[in-house]
C-alpha angles and dihedrals in degrees: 000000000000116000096244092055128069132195102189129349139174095217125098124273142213126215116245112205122200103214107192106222094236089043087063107102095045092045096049097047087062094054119088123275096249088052089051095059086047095057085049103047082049090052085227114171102160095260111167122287086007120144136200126166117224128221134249122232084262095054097256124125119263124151146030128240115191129198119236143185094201094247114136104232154104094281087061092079097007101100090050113078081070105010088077127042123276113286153066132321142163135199119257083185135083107250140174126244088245088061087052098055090055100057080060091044082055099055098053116117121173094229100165097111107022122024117234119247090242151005120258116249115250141231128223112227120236115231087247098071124070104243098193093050088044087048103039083054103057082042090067100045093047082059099055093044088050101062105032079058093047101101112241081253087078095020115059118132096287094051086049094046089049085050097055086044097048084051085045092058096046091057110045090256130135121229134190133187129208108198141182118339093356084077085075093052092057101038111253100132102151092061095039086054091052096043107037093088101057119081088236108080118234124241148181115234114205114185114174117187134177143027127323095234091050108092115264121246119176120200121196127197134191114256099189096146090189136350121216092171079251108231086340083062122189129239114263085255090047097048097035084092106037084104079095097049089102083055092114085056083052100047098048087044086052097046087045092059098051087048091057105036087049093044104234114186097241134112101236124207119175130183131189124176102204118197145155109229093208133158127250136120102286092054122129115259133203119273090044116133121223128215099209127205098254092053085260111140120224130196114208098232084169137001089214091068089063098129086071085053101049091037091050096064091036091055095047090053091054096046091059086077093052093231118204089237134005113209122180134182129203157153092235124142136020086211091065089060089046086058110044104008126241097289100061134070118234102213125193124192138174082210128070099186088059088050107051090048090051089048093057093044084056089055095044098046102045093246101114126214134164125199120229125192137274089219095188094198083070088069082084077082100065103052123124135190106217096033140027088265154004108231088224136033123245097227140078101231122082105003097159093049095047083049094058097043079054094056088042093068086068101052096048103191101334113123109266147161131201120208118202105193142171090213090200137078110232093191125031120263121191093259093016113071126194112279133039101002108180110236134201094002092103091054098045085046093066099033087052083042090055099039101051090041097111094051095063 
């Protein structure tokens, strides 16, 4: 159980009331007189997120009126855990287990290095609500945040590759790692040419979950531990966050345990080239040219451009099993963010079916994406004149499209969607603090949970 929620307690508790902002006139005519003055003198109008204690008969504070807008999300509870005093509450309103798990999104703090000044309050569950799923949920997202906050020092690709083993035994899961060289002799070029230079070793993690007869989806997730820009560097402002370039690793570990801890009938396979695109003298340079695991041929246009390049061999390897469905996760473009801001997940897909359903479990589930579009006439982009393609395009408009054209060469016609993702939150959200938010895992969850229904 998360430390925010409990599921039963012998302490005392104070009642937490939801006041709808419309509802607040009424609401507040039917309160006393001397709780009235208080809710005046505390200038409380049932904004959203906004908090007054009301008084016993005695004066004393007891308990706590919020403010809310009526929306169904994660902002409704997600200001709580420190936005009122250490201790226990529980709810006096009707609320939804998305709420909930805000309240539990709300109380995360990455305390690994520094300890917080204080604990979040915490809520009681009412016997309505699944605590495990609720549980096994924030789990999940912890995770995510975790790691994208873990600096590249502790989190190169071995400490990565010990993380997705340690959520593979936990699991039940195996889990097997390529590494180094090795990467050559089975034909994973493209991740062996971004990671060589760096003193970590790159590799390849393989985690496969689940029964043989269960369909098989294959989620694949970014590993880039850390992004210099390689020879192409990039500038210090542009290198002070890389630490979440390995966001789209995080998010697909994250999404695989909550598979597993909720049961889904699926087969899970999930793959994740970690690497450190680092400079030294055997880099790869621009102008290279890759030999990619599916025979493709690939011209370094630049070496800052190197997550296309360790996702394409991991998703041809994952399109040799013919998977039902192919999801990846990374921290890919700039020009996705241009187009749809850091809050929001840029989503591509070959299928417009699985879009469209993904789309609408965003939406029901508070975790946004927006699907932009796979415009084929932007491949021209790509040419190149000594190999079957550049690995970036050598213009300023549509970078997030031409990277996933480019990604779409290495799934051929099986159903995929790409997420480009920031992966951070660069203000704090009640629910969603400042640092590695996990993005889009929420929505896949609950399209993944639908479609395989049937199945459990």
């Amino acid at each position: 159980m998360a430390d925010s929620l409990l599921a039963s307690t012998d302490q005392p508790t104070s009642p937490v009331e939801l006041v709808r902002t419309g509802d607040f006139e009424d609401w507040q005519a039917k309160r006393s007189t001397q709780a009235q003055n208080w809710l005046r003198q505390n200038q409380f109008t049932a904004k959203s997120g906004q908090i007054a204690w009301l008084p016993d008969d005695d004066g004393n504070p007891h308990r706590v009126a919020v403010g809310w807008n009526g929306d169904d999300d994660l902002a409704t509870l997600g200001g709580l855990p420190f936005g009122l005093p250490v201790g226990v509450y529980h709810l006096t309103s009707t609320v939804t287990e998305l709420q909930v798990l805000g309240w539990a999104l709300g109380a995360y703090r990455f305390d690994r290095y520094k300890s917080g000044d204080r604990a979040p309050a915490q809520l009681l569950l009412s016997a309505e609500h699944d605590a495990e799923r609720l549980t096994n949920a924030e789990a999940a997202i912890t995770l995510t945040r975790d790691l994208i906050n873990t600096p590249a020092g502790d989190m190169l690709p071995t400490a990565l590759a010990d993380e997705a083993q340690q959520v593979a035994d936990a699991n039940g899961a195996t889990c097997r790692i390529t590494v180094g060289d090795d990467l050559l002799e089975h034909n994973f070029n493209a991740i062996h040419a971004v990671g060589r230079a760096s003193a970590d070793a790159p590799r390849l993690i393989d985690i496969s979950w689940g029964q043989e007869d269960h369909p098989l989806v294959t989620l694949v997730g970014k590993g880039v531990c850390f992004d210099s820009g390689g020879l192409d560097i990039k500038s210090a402002a542009g290198m002070r966050t890389m630490k979440k370039d390995m966001g789209g690793a995080a998010h697909v570990l994250g999404l695989a345990q909550l598979i597993m801890s909720q049961q889904l009938p699926i087969r899970l396979r999930v793959l994740i080239p970690a690497v450190e695109n680092a400079i030294a003298g055997n880099a790869y340079r621009p102008g290279d040219i890759l030999q990619t695991r599916n025979g493709i041929t690939v011209e370094i246009d630049n070496t800052d451009a190197e997550g296309r390049l360790v996702l394409c061999d991991a998703l041809a390897l994952a399109a040799e099993d013919q998977p039902e469905l192919i999801i990846d996760f990374s921290t890919l473009t700039g020009s996705a963010r241009s187009a749809v801001g850091a809050e929001i997940s840029a989503m591509f897909s070959n299928n417009d079916e699985v879009a469209q359903d993904i789309y609408r479990a965003g939406v029901d589930t508070d975790d946004p994406v927006w699907r932009l579009p796979l415009h084929k006439p932007y491949d021209h982009m790509l040419e190149s004149k000594v190999a079957d393609t550049v690995n970036s395009a050598n213009s300023p408009y549509g970078g997030a499209i031409t990277a996933a054209l480019f990604l779409q060469k290495f799934v051929e016609a099986i159903p995929w969607v790409h997420f480009d993702i920031m992966a951070f939150n660069n203000r704090h959200r009640p629910g969603r603090p400042v640092g590695g938010e996990a993005m889009g895992i929420r929505a896949v969850f609950a399209y993944l949970q639908r479609r395989y229904a049937k199945l459990a």
